[in-house]
N, C-alpha and C positions, 0 to 999 in steps of 0.2 A: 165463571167467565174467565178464562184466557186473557193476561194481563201481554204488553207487549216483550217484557222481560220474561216471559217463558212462564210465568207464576200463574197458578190458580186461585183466585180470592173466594174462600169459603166462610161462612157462617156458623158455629154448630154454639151448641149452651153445653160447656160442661164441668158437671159436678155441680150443676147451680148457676152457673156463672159466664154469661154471652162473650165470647172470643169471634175477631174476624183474624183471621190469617193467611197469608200468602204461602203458598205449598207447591213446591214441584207436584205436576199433576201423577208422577206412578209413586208418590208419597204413600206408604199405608198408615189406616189408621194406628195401627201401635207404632210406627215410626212418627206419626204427629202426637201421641199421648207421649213419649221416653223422651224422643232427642228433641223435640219441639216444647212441647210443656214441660218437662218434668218431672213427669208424673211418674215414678218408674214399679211404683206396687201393680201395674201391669206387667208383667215376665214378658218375655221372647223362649220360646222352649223350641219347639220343631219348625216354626217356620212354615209350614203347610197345613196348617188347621184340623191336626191329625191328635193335639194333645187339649187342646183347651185350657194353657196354662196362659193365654194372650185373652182371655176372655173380657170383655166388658158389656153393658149391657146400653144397648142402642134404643131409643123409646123406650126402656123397659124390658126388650127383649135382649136375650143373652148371643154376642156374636163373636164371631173370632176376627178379632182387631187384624190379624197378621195376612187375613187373605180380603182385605175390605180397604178399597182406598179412601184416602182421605176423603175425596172431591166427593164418594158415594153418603157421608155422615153430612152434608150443607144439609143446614136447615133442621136437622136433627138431635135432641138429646143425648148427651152421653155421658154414661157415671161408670166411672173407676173405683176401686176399692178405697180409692182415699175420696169418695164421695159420699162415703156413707158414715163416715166421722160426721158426728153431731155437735156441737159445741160441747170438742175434744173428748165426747163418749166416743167409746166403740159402739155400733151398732147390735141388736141383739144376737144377731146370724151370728155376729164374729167374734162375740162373747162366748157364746155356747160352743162354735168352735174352741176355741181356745179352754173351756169347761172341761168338754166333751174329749179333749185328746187329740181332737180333728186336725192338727196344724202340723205335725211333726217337722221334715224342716222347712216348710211355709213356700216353697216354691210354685205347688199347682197352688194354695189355697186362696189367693183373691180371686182367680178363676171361677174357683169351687163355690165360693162365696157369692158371689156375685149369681151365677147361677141359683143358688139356693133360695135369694131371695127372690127372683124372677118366678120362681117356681112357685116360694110360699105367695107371694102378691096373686099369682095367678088361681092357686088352688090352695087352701089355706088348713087343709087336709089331704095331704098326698100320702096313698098307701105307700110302701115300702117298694113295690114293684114300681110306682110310679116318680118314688126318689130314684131307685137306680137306674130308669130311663134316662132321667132328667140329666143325669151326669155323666152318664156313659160318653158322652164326647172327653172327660176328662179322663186323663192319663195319672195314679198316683205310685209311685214304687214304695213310700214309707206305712199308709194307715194300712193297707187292703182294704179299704171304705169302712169295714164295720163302724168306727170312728164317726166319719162320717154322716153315713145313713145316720146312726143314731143322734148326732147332733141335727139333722132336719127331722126326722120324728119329732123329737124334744120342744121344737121351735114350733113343728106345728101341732104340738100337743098344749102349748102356753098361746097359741094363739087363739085356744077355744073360747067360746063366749064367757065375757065373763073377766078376761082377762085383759092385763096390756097390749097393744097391738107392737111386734119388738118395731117398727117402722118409725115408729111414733120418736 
């Protein structure tokens, strides 16, 4: 709803945690996650949804913050790579990154991350064809994915029965 000072007042939960705020309505969502929260382990990389290093994950699903305005997340969840700290653990994904090589100089990797786990939630065994789908929006100049790829294999080879779930 259209405030009379020009504002938009929205709703969204993020990282856990219900925020209402007032936002210029062509606000995007990574200019409400950086210069509005704080939040800045979201990146700004191309600006048109062409790298996936603005990634965060909306419901659950992986979007590119930079071409999605604020006003379009009311009412919706949204987690950033600093959402997936757990009482100050790193998450498994970001472990195994970090493990795996997968991080080089970390600029696409919360993107990457964040996808990753969209991906394990969804299919908790993805062949290798079906990791490098999954990412293919993401742009990286340092690992050439082998890195990568191998760190979601990994995650969803420990996520077989039987084992921890890294979510957890």
């Amino acid at each position: 709803m259209k405030e009379p000072n020009g504002l938009m007042e929205i709703r969204l939960t993020i990282n856990g945690g219900e925020r209402r705020l007032q936002v210029p309505p062509e606000t995007t969502l990574l200019e409400l996650i950086r210069d509005h929260l704080g939040l800045t382990g979201t990146k700004e990389g191309c600006g048109k949804g062409q790298c996936g290093t603005c990634t965060v994950l909306l419901d659950g699903r992986p979007v590119n913050s930079c071409l999605m305005l604020a006003v379009q997340a009311n009412g919706q969840r949204v987690t950033t790579i600093e959402g997936l700290l757990r009482n100050g653990q790193l998450d498994a994904v970001q472990s195994t990154f970090i493990e795996e090589g997968a991080v080089q100089c970390g600029f696409c990797t919360p993107g990457l991350i964040l996808t990753a786990r969209a991906l394990l939630e969804e299919n908790p065994d993805p062949s290798e064809e079906q990791i490098r789908e999954a990412i293919s929006g993401h742009l990286c100049r340092c690992t050439g994915y082998a890195a990568i790829v191998r760190a979601i294999r990994r995650m969803a080879s420990e996520k077989s029965p039987g084992k921890e779930n890294p979510s957890s």
